[in-house]
KEKOLZA-298357 format. One line per 4 residues: number of its first residue (from 0); their letters; for each residue x, y, z of N, C-alpha, C, CB. Coordinates in steps of 0.1 Angstrom, whole numbers, plus 5000, padded with zeros to 4 digits. Glycine has a CB too. Example, Ala and Ser with C-alpha at 12.3 -4.5 7.8 and 13.67 -1.06 7.14 Angstrom:
2
0) AS) 5132:4943:5078:5123:4955:5078:5132:4967:5078:5113:4955:5090; 5128:4978:5071:5137:4989:5071:5129:5000:5079:5141:4994:5057
***
This chain:
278
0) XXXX) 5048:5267:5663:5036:5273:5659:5024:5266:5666:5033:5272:5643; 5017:5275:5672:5003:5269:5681:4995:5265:5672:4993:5279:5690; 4984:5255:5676:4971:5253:5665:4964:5263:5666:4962:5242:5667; 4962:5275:5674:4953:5285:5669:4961:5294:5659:4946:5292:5680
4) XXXX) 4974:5294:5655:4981:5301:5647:4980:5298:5630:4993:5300:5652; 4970:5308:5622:4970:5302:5611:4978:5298:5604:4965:5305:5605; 4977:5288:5594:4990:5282:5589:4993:5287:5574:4990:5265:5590; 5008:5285:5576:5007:5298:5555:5003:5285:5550:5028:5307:5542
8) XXXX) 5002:5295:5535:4996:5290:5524:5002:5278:5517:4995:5300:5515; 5004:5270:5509:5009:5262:5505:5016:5266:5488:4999:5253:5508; 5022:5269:5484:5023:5277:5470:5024:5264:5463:5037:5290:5468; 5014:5271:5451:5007:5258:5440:5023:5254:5437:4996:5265:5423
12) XXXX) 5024:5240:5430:5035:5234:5421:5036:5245:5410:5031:5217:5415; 5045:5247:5407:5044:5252:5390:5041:5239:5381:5059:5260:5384; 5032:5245:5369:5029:5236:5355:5044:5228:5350:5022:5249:5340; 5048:5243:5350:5066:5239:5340:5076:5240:5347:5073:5249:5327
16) XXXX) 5082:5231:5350:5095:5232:5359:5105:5241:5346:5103:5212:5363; 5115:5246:5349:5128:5251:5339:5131:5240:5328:5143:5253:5349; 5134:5231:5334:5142:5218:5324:5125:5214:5316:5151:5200:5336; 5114:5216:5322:5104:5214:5311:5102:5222:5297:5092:5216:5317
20) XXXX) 5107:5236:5304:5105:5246:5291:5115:5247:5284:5102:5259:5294; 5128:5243:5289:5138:5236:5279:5133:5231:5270:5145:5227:5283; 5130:5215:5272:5128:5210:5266:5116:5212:5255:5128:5204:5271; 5106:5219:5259:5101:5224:5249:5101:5233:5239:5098:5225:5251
24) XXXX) 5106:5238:5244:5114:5255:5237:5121:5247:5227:5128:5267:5248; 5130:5236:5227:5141:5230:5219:5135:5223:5208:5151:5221:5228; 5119:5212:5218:5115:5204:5202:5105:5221:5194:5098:5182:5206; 5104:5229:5199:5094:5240:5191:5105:5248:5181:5085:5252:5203
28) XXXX) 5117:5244:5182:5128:5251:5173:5130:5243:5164:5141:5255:5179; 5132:5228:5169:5135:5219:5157:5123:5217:5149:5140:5205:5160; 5109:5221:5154:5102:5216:5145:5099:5229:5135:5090:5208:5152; 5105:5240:5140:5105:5251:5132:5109:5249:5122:5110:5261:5135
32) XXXX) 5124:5244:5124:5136:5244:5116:5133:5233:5102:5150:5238:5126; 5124:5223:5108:5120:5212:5101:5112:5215:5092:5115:5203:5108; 5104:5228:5097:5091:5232:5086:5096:5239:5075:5080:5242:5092; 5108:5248:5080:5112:5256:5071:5123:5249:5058:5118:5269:5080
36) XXXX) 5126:5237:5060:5131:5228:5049:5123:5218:5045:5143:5221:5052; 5111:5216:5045:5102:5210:5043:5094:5223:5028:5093:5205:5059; 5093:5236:5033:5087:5250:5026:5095:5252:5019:5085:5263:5034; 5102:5252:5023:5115:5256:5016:5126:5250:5006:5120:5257:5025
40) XXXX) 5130:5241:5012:5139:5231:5007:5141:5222:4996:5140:5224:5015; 5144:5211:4998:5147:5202:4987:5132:5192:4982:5159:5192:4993; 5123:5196:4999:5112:5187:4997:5100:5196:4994:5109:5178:5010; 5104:5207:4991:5096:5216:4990:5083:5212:4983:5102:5226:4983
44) XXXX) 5070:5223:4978:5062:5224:4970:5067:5222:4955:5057:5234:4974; 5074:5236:4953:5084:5238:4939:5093:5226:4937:5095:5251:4940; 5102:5219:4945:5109:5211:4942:5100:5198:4934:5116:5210:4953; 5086:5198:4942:5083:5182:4939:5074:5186:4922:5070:5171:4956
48) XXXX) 5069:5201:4927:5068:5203:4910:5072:5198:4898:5073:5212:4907; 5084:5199:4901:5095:5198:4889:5097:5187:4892:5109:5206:4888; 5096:5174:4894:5090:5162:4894:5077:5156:4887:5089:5163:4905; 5081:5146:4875:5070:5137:4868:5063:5132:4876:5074:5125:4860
52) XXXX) 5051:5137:4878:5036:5129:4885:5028:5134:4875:5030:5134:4903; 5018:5123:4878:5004:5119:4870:4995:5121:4880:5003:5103:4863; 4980:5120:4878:4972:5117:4880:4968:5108:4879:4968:5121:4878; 4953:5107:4874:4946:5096:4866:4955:5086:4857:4937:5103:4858
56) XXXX) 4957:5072:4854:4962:5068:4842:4961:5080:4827:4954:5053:4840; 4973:5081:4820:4975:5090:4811:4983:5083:4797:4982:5103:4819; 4985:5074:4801:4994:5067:4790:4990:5053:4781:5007:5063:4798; 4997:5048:4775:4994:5040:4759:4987:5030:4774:5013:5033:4744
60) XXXX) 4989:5024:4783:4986:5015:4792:4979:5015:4806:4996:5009:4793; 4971:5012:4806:4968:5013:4823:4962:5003:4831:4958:5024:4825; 4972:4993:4840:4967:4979:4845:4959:4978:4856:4977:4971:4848; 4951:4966:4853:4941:4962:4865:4948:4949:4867:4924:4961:4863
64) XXXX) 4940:4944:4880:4940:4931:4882:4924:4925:4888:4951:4929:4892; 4926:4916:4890:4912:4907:4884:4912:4893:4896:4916:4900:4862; 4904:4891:4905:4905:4884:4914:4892:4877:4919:4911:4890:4923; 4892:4863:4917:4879:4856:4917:4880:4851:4928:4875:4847:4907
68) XXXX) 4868:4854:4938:4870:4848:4956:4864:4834:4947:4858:4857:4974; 4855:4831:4940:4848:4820:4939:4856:4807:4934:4838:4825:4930; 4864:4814:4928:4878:4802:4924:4888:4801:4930:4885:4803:4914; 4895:4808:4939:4900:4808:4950:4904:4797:4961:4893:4815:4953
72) XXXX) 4909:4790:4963:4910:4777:4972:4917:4783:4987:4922:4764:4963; 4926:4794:4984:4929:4796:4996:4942:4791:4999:4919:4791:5005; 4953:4788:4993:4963:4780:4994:4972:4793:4998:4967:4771:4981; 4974:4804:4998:4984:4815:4998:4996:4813:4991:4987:4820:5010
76) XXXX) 4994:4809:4982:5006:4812:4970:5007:4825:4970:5003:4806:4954; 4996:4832:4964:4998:4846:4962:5005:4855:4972:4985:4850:4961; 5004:4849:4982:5009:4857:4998:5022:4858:4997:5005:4849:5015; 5028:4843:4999:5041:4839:4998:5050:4845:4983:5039:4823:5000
80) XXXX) 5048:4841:4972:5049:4845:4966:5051:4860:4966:5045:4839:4963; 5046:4864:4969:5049:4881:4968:5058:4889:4982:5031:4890:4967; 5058:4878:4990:5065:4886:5003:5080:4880:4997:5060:4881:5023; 5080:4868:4989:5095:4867:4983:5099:4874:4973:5097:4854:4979
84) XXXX) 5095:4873:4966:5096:4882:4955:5098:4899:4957:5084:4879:4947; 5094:4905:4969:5093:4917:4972:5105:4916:4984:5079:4923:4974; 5109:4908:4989:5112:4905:4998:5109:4916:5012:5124:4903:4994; 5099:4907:5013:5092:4916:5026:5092:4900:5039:5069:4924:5019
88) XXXX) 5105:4907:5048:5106:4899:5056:5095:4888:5071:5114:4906:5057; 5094:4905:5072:5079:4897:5085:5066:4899:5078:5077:4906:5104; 5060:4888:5085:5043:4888:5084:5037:4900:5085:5037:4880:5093; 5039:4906:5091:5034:4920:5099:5034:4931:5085:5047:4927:5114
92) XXXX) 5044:4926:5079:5047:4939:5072:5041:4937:5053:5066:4942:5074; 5032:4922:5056:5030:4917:5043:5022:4928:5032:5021:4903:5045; 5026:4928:5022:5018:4937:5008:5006:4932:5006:5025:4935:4993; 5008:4924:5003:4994:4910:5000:4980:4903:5009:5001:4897:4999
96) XXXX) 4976:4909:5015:4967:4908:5031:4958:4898:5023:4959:4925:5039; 4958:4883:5035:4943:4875:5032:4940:4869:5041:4942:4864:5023; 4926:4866:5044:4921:4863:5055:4910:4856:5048:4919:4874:5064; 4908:4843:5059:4893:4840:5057:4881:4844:5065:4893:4828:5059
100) XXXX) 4871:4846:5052:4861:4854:5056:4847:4846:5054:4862:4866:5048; 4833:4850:5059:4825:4846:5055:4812:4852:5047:4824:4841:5062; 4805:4850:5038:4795:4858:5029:4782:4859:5043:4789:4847:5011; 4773:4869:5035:4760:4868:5043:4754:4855:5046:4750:4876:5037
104) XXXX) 4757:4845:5041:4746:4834:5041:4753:4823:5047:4740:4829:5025; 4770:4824:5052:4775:4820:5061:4787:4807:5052:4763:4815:5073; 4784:4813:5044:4800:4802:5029:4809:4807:5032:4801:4804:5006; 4822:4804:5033:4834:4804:5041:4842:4810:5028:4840:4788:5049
108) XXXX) 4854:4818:5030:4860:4821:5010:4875:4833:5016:4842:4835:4994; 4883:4827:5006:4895:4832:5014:4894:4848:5005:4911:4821:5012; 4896:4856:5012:4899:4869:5007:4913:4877:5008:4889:4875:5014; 4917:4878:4996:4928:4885:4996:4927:4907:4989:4937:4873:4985
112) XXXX) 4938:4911:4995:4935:4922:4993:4951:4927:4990:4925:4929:5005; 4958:4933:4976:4970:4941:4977:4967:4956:4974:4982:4935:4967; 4975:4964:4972:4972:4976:4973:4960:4978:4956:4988:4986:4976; 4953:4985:4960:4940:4986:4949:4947:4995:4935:4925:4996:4958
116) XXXX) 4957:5005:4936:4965:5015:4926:4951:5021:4925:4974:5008:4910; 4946:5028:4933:4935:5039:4932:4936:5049:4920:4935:5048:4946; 4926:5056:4913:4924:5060:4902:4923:5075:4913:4912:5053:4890; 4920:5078:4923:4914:5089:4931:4924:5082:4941:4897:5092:4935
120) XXXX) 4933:5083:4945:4941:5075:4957:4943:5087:4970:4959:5068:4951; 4935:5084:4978:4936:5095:4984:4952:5097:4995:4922:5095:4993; 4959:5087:4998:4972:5084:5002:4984:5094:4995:4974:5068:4998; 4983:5100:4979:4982:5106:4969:4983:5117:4971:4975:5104:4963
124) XXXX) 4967:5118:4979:4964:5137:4982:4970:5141:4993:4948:5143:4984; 4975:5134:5002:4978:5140:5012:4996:5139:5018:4968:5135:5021; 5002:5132:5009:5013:5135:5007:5021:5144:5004:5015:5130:5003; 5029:5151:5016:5032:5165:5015:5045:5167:5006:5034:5171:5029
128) XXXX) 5051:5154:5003:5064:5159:5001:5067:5151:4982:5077:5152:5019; 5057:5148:4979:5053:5141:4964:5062:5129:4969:5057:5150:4946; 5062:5122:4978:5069:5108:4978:5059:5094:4973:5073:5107:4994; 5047:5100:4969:5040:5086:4965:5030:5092:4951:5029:5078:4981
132) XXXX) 5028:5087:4942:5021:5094:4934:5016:5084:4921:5031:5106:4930; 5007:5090:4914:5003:5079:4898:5008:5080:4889:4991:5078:4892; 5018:5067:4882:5025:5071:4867:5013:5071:4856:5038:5057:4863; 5018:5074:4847:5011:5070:4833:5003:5061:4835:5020:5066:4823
136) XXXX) 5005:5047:4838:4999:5035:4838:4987:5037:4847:5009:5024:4841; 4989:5040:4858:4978:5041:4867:4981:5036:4880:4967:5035:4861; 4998:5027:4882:5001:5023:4890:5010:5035:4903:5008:5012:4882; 5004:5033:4915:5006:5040:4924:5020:5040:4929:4996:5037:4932
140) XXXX) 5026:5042:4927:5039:5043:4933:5047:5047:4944:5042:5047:4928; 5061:5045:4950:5064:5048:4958:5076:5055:4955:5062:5039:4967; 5084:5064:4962:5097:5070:4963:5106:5067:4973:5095:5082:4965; 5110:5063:4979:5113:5058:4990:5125:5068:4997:5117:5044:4988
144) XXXX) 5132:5071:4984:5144:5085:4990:5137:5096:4996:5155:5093:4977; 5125:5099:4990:5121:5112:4990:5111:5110:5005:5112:5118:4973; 5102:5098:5009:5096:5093:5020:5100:5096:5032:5097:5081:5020; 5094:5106:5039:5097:5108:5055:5091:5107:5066:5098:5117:5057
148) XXXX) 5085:5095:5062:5076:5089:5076:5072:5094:5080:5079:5084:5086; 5059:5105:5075:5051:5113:5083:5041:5101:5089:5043:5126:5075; 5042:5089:5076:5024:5083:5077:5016:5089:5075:5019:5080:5089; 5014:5097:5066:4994:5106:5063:4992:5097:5053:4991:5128:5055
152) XXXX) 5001:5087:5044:4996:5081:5037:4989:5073:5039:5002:5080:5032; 4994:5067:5049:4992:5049:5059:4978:5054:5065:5008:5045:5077; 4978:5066:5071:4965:5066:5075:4951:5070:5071:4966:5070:5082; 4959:5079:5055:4947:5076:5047:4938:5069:5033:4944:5085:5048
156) XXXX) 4951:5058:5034:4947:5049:5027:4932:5040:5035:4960:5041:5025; 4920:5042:5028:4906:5029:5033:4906:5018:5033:4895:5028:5026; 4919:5014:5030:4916:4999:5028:4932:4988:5035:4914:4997:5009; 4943:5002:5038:4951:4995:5049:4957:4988:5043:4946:4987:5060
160) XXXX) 4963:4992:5029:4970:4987:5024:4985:4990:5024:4966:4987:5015; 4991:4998:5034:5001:5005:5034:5010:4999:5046:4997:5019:5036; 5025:4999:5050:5032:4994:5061:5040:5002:5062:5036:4983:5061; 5043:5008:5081:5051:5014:5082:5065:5008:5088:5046:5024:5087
164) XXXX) 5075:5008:5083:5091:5001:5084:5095:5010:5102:5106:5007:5066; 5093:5003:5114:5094:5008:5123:5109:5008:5125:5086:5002:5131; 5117:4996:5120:5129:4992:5124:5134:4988:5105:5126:4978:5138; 5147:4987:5108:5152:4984:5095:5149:4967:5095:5170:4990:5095
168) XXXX) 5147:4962:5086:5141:4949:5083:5155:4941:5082:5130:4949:5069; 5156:4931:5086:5173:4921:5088:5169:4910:5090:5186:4923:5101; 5177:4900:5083:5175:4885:5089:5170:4880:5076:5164:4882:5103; 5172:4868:5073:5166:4860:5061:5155:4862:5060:5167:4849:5061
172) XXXX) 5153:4862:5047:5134:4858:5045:5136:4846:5043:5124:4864:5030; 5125:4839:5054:5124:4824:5052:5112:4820:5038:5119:4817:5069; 5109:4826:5028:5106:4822:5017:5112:4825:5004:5097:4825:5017; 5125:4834:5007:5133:4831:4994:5134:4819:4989:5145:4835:4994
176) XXXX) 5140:4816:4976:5143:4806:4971:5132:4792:4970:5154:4803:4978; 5122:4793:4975:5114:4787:4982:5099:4791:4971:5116:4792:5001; 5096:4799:4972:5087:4807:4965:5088:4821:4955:5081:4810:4974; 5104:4821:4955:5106:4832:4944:5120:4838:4948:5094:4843:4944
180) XXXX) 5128:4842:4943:5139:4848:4941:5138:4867:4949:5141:4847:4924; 5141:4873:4955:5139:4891:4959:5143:4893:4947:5149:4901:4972; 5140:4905:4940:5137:4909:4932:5140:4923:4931:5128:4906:4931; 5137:4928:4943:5139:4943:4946:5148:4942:4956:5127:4952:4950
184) XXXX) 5154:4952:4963:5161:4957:4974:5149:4961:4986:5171:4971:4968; 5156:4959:4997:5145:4960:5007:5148:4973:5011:5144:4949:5019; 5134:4977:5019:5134:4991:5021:5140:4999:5039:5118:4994:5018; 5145:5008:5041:5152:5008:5049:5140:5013:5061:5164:5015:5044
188) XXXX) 5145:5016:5071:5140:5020:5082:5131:5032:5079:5150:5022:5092; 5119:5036:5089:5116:5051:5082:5109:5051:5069:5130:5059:5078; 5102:5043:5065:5096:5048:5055:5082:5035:5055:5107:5050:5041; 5076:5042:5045:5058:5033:5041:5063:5028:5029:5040:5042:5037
192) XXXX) 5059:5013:5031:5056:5003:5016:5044:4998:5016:5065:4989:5014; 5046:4993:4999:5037:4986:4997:5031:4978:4986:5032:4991:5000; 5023:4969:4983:5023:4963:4966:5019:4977:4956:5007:4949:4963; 5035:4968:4948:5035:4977:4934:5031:4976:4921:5047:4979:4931
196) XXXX) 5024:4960:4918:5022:4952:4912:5032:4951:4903:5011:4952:4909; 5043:4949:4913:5055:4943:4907:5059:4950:4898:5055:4930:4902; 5059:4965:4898:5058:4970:4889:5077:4971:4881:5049:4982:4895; 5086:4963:4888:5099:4964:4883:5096:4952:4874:5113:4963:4894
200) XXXX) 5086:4944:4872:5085:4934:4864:5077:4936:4854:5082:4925:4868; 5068:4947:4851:5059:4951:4844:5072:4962:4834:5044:4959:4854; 5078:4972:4839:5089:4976:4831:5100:4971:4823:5093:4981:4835; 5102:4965:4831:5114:4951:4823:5111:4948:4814:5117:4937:4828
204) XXXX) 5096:4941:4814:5090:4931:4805:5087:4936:4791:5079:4926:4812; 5080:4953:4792:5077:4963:4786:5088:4963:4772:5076:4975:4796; 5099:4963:4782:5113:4972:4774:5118:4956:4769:5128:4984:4787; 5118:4944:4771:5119:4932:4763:5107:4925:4752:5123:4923:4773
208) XXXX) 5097:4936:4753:5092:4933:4745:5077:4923:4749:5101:4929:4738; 5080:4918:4761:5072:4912:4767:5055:4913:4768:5077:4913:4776; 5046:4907:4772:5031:4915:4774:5030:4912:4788:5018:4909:4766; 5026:4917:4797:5023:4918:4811:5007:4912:4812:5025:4934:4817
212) XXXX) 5008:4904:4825:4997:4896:4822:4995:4884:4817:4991:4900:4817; 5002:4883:4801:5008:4871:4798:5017:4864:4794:5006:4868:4796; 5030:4869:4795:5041:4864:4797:5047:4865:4812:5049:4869:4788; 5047:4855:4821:5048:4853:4832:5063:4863:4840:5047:4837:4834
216) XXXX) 5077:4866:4829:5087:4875:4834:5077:4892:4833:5103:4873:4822; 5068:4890:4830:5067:4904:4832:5046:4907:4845:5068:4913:4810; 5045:4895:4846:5031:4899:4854:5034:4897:4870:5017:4890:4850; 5026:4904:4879:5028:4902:4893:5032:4889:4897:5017:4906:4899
220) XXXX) 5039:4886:4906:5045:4872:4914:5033:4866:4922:5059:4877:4926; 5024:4868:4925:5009:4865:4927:5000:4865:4919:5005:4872:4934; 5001:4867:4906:4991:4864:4895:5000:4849:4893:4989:4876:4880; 5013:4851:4888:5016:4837:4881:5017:4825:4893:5030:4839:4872
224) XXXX) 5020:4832:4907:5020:4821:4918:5008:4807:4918:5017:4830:4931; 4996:4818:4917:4979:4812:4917:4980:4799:4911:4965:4823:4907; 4976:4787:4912:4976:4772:4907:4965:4772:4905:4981:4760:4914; 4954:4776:4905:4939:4778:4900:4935:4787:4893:4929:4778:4908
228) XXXX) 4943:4798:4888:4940:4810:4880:4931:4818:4884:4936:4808:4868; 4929:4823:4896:4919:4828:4908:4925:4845:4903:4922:4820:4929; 4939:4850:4899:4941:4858:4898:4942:4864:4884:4948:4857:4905; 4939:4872:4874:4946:4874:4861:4950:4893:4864:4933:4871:4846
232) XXXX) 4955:4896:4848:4966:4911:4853:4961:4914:4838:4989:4910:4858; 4962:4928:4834:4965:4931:4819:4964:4946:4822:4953:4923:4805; 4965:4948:4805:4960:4963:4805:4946:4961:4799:4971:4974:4795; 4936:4972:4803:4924:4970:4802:4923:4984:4789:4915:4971:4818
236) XXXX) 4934:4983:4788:4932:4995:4767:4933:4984:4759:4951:5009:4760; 4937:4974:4762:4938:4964:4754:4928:4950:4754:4950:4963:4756; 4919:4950:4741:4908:4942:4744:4907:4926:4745:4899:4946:4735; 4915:4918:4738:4925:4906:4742:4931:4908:4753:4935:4902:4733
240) XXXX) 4934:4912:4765:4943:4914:4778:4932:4902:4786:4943:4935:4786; 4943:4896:4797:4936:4885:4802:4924:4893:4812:4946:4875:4810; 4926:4907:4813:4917:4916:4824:4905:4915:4815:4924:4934:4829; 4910:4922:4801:4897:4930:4797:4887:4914:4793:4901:4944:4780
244) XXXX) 4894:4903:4794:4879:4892:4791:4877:4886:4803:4879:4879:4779; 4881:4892:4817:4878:4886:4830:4866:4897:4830:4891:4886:4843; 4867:4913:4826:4855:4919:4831:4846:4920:4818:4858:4934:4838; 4845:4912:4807:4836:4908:4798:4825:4895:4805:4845:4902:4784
248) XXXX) 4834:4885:4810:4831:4876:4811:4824:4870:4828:4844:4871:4805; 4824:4884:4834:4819:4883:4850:4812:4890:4855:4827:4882:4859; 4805:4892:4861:4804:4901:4870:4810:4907:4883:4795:4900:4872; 4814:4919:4881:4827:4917:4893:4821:4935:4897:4851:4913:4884
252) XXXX) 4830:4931:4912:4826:4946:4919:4838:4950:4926:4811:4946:4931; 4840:4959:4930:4854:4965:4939:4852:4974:4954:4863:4976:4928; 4861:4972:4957:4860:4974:4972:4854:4991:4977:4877:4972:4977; 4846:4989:4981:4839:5003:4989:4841:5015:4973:4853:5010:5007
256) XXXX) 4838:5006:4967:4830:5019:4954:4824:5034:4960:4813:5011:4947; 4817:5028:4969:4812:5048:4976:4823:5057:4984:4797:5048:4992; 4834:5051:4984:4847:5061:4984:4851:5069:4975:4857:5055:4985; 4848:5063:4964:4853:5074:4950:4862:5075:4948:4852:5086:4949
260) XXXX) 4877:5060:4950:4887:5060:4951:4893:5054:4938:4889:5054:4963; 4881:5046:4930:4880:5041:4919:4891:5031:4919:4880:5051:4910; 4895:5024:4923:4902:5011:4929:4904:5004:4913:4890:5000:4942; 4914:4998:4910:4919:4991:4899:4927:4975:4902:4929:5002:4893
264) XXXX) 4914:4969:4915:4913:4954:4915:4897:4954:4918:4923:4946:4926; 4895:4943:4909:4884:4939:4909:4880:4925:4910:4881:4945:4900; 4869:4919:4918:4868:4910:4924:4849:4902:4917:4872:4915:4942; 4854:4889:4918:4843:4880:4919:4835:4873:4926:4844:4875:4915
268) XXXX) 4823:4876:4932:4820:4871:4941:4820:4855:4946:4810:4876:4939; 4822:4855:4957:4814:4835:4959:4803:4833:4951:4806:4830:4975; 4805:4824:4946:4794:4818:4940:4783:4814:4952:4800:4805:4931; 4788:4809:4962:4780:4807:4971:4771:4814:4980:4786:4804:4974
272) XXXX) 4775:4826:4976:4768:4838:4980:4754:4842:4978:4775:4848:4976; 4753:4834:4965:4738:4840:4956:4729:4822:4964:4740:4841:4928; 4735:4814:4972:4727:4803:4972:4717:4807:4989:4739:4788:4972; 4704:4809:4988:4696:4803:5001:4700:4802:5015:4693:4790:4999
276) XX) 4703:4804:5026:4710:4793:5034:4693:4782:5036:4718:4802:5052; 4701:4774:5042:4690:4763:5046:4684:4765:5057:4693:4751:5046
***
């Protein structure tokens, strides 16, 4: 070919090779197939119907918990304690989240945060397959058979109280025995956890007769952990409950109130908070 001979065209790449539209064609069938046993199926709408869920607390009891940054030392009993007791192996995947933080006026105060058991839980509303929901009590719950790792929960929980099990969890917890006995069975690969406020210890305790809050076999493994009483638990129907004279007795506020999520832990400020800086 001469250089004054024009030269052909160049024909564009195609977008989709064959083996691309395979492959696509194949995940657009499974995810058909997926939708239509999700609509359909066992995880259906109708199915989770016929399934006990609550709303709002509806029953003889409905627990809070009660958490004073101002008394607070910061030791993480509460942490430990509950990743043994729940047996939640890695750090990463802790129920119990604390960090040190500081107030506006620059006072240093350890802040802890487990899941809030929202009264409006929006994690709740957007669960397609009723795998997470509110009993009687008011305690938020999980399903774990029924759990299919979409994550809409994880992401719309406000406060990041949720963990998603990337890998099946193995290997010792190096705080058994140490800080508490497991208690529960650990959860398998594929699914969201998270604090239950121990809620297999609040039933037990119930059905022996126990009072939650204060008899220590039946209140969270982080209320009775606390060596300064920074934490208390009860039912707030009940007006002797160690809760209902923590919110007589303080002034206490909860986490992002203008969510409307109506959160059922409630906290006490630093004392140090209301002081000047210099």
């Amino acid at each position: 070919m001469s250089a004054d001979e024009p030269r052909p065209e160049k024909k564009p790449s195609a977008l989709l090779t064959r083996r691309d539209f395979l492959i696509i064609a194949g995940a657009t069938v499974g995810a058909a197939a997926l939708s239509q046993i999700v609509i359909a199926g066992p995880l259906s709408a109708d199915a989770v119907s016929g399934i006990e869920r609550h709303g709002a607390a509806s029953g003889a009891h409905e627990w809070h918990m009660g958490i004073d940054l101002d008394r607070c030392i910061g030791c993480q009993y509460c942490i430990w304690a509950c990743q043994a007791t729940n047996d939640v192996v890695k750090d990463s995947m802790r129920w119990n989240i604390g960090f040190w933080d500081r107030t506006a006026n620059g006072a240093e105060f350890f802040m802890t945060r487990p899941c809030l058991h929202c009264a409006e839980a929006p994690c709740v509303k957007v669960c397609p397959v009723g795998a997470t929901w509110i009993r009687e009590d008011g305690i938020v719950a999980m399903d774990y058979e029924r759990c299919i790792g979409c994550r809409y929960c994880e992401v719309a929980c406000p406060y990041d109280a949720r963990r998603f099990n990337w890998a099946a969890p193995d290997g010792d917890n190096a705080l058994d025995r140490v800080w508490g006995a497991a208690e529960v069975e650990r959860r398998p690969r594929g699914v969201v956890e998270k604090c239950t406020f121990c809620v297999h210890r609040i039933d037990r305790g119930l059905a022996e007769g126990l009072v939650p809050g204060v008899d220590p076999q039946a209140t969270p493994a982080c209320v009775v952990a606390c060596p300064v009483g920074a934490r208390v638990f009860g039912d707030i129907h009940d007006p002797d409950s160690p809760i209902s004279a923590f919110l007589r007795d303080n002034d206490t506020f909860r986490l992002r109130e203008d969510f409307g999520t109506e959160p059922k832990v409630h906290y006490v400020r630093p004392g140090r908070d209301t002081e000047e800086p210099s």
